[in-house]
N, C-alpha and C positions, 0 to 999 in steps of 0.2 A: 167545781169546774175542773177537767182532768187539760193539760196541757205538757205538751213534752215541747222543752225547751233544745235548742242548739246555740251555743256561745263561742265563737272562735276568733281570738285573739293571735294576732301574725306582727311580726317585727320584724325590719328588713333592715339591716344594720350595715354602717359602710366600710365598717373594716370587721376581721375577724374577732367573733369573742372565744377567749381561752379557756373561761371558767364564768360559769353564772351561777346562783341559787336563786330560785324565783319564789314568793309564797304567791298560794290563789286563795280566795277568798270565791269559790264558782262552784261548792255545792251545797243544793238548797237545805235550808234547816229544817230538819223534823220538827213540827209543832203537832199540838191538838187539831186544829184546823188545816193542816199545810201535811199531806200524806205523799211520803216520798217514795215514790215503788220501786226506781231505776235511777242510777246516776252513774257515772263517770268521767275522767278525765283523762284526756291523752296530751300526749306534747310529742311535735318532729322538732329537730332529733329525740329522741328517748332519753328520757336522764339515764344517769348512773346511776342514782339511786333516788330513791320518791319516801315520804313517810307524811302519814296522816296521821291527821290528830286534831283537839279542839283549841282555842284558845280562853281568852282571860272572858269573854264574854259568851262561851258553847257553843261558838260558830263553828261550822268545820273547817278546817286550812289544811292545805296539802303543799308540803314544801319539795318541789323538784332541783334537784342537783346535775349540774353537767359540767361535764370535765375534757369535750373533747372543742378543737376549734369548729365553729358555726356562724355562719352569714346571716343567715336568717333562723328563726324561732317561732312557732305554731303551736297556739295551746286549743282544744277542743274539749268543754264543757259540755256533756249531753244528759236528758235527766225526763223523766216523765213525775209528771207530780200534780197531785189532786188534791185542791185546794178549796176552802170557803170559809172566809176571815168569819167568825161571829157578829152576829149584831152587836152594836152599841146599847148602853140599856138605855133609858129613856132619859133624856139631857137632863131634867125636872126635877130630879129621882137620884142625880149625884149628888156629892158633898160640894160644900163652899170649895172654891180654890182654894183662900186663906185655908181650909181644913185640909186641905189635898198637904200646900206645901207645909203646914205643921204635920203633918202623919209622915212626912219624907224627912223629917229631924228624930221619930221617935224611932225607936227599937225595931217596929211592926214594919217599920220602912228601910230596912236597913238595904236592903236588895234594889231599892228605885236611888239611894240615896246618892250612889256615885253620878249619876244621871242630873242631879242638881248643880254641879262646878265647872264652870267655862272652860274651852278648851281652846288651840288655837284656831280654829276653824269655826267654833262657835262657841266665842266668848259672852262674857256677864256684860252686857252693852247698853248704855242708857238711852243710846239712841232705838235701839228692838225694844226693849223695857218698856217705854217711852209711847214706842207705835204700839205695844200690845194693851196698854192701860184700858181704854177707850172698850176695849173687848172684855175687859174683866173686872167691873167695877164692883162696888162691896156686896160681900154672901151672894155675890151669881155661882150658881151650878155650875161645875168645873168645865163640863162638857160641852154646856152653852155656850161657855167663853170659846173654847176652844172652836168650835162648828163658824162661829162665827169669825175669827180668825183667822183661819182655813180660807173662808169665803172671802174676806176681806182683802188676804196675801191675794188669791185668783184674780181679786179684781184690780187692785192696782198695782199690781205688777206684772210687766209685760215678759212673754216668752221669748225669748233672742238668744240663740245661739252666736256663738264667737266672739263677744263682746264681754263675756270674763272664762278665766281659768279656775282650775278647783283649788286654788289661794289666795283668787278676791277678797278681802275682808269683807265682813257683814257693811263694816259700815258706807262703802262704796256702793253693795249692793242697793241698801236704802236708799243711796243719791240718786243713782240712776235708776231707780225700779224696773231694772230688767236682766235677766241673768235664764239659767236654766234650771232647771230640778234638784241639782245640788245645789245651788245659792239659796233656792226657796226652803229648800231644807231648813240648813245653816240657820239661815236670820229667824224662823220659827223656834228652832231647838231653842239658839241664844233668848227669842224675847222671852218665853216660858222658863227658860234658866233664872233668866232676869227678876221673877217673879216669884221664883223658889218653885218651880212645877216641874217635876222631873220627867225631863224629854230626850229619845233616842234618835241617831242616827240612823235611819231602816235604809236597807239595800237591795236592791231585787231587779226584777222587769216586770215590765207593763205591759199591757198586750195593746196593739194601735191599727187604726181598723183604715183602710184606704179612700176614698173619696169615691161618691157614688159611684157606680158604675163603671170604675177602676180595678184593676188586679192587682193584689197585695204583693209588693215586692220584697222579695226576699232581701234575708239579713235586712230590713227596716225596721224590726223591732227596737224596744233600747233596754239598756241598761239604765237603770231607773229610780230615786230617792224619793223619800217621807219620811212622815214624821211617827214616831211611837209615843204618845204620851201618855202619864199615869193618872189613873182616876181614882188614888186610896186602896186600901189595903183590900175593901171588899168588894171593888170595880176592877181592879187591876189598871192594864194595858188598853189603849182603845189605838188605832193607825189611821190616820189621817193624811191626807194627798192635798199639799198647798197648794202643787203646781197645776192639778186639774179641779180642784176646789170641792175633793168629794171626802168619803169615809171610805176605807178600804173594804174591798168586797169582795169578789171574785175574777180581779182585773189583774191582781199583781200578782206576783212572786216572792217570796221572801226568801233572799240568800244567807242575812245573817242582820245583825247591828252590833253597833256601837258606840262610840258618843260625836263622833263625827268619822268625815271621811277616810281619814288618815288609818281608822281602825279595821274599816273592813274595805278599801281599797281591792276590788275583783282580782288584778294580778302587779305585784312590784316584786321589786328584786335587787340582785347587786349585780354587774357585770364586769369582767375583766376585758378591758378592750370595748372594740367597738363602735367605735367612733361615733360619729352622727347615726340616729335612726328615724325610720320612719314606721308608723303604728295603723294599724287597723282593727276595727272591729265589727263583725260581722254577727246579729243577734236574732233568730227565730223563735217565735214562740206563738205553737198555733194549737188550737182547741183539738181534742180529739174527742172519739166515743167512746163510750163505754167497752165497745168489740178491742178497743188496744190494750187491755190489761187481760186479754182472755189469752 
């Protein structure tokens, strides 16, 4: 599915800033399935200076530097990218879990291994642990568990925006069963950590279609979380979507991961000054043809 994205991040701030260095975390990752043709990033004002590069996970990040005073701050991600996640192999046909999370202690797993240890956003939680048991009982196929999981966070957990921030603890989320695409994240990664099954933070957008007979409003797209979890050394990676209770497919975007939010976080920074701010974000991401790569 070929999609050209727009991302544009605006901060209106109440007093001047002197100096900022901002990192982005808003160009999408090359993958086997995930072909990136065009990308860029701009920012008003202009830094002084800009430098890309990857980090500790081969995300890309682009670090902007500004050194003059500025009220406001605009960052514009733009990017055409043709995508289609792999199928899943056959749930049936995975290894036990228990074989998953023993392959993620040996040598062969050394790469999923960091992906096994709590982090503060999604810790080792007996309460996730707990709720994930029921989905992954003895020698189930890792996959199974997982599909079902997936399906189970969708269904009892409700979708409510404004009723947590991206520093709710998991275990709050549980209480309340209701949060957004980063909470659903979060409490999956933790219950599959909890279990020794090495799971990612994945970051991206989603493409969100309008109600019948309605016109798609712009910037309503979103910026967007799931889950990356590991299936053994000879399955790999498989992506999974708690918050709409599917498998990833040709819906999303993948900008980068990490082991939670805190890691690929789309834009933070440091500012001198500045006082109070206020944040917007505005996200497109619409289907093209084929004729837009000609």
């Amino acid at each position: 599915m070929l999609y050209r994205v727009r991302h544009v991040t605006r901060y209106a701030y109440g007093a001047p800033v002197d100096l900022a260095v901002h990192m982005a975390h808003l160009r999408p990752r090359p993958m086997p399935f995930q072909k990136v043709l065009t990308d860029s990033i701009t920012s008003s004002p202009s830094p002084a200076r800009r430098r890309d590069g990857q980090d500790h996970f081969g995300n890309h990040v682009t670090w902007l530097f500004l050194d003059l005073p500025h009220e406001d701050f605009e960052v514009t991600s733009e990017s055409l990218i043709d995508v289609m996640f792999p199928p899943p192999p056959p749930a049936d046909d995975t290894l036990s879990w228990e074989a998953v999370a023993a392959a993620a202690r040996e040598p062969a797993g050394w790469q999923a291994a960091e992906f096994c240890f709590g982090t503060a956003l999604a810790p080792i939680d007996a309460e996730t642990r707990a709720y994930a048991v029921s989905s992954f009982p003895p020698d189930r196929p890792v996959l199974a568990g997982l599909l079902d999981l997936t399906t189970r966070i969708y269904n009892d957990f409700r979708f409510r925006s404004g009723v947590t921030t991206i520093s709710t603890p998991v275990s709050q989320v549980m209480r309340r069963r209701e949060g957004v695409c980063q909470d659903f994240t979060h409490l999956m990664v933790s219950a599959l950590r909890g279990l020794g099954i090495p799971a990612r933070y994945a970051s991206g957008y989603i493409r969100t279609r309008p109600p019948p007979g309605q016109t798609k409003r712009l910037g309503a797209d979103q910026s967007h979380a799931w889950v990356s979890a590991w299936l053994g050394p000879t399955d790999g990676w498989v992506d999974v979507d708690p918050t709409n209770g599917i498998v990833v497919k040709d819906e999303h975007v993948l900008l980068g991961w990490g082991r939670d939010f805190n890691d690929i976080s789309p834009l933070r920074g440091v500012i001198l000054g500045g006082g109070s701010h206020a944040v917007s974000v505005s996200v497109d991401l619409d289907p093209q043809s084929e004729d837009a790569v000609s």
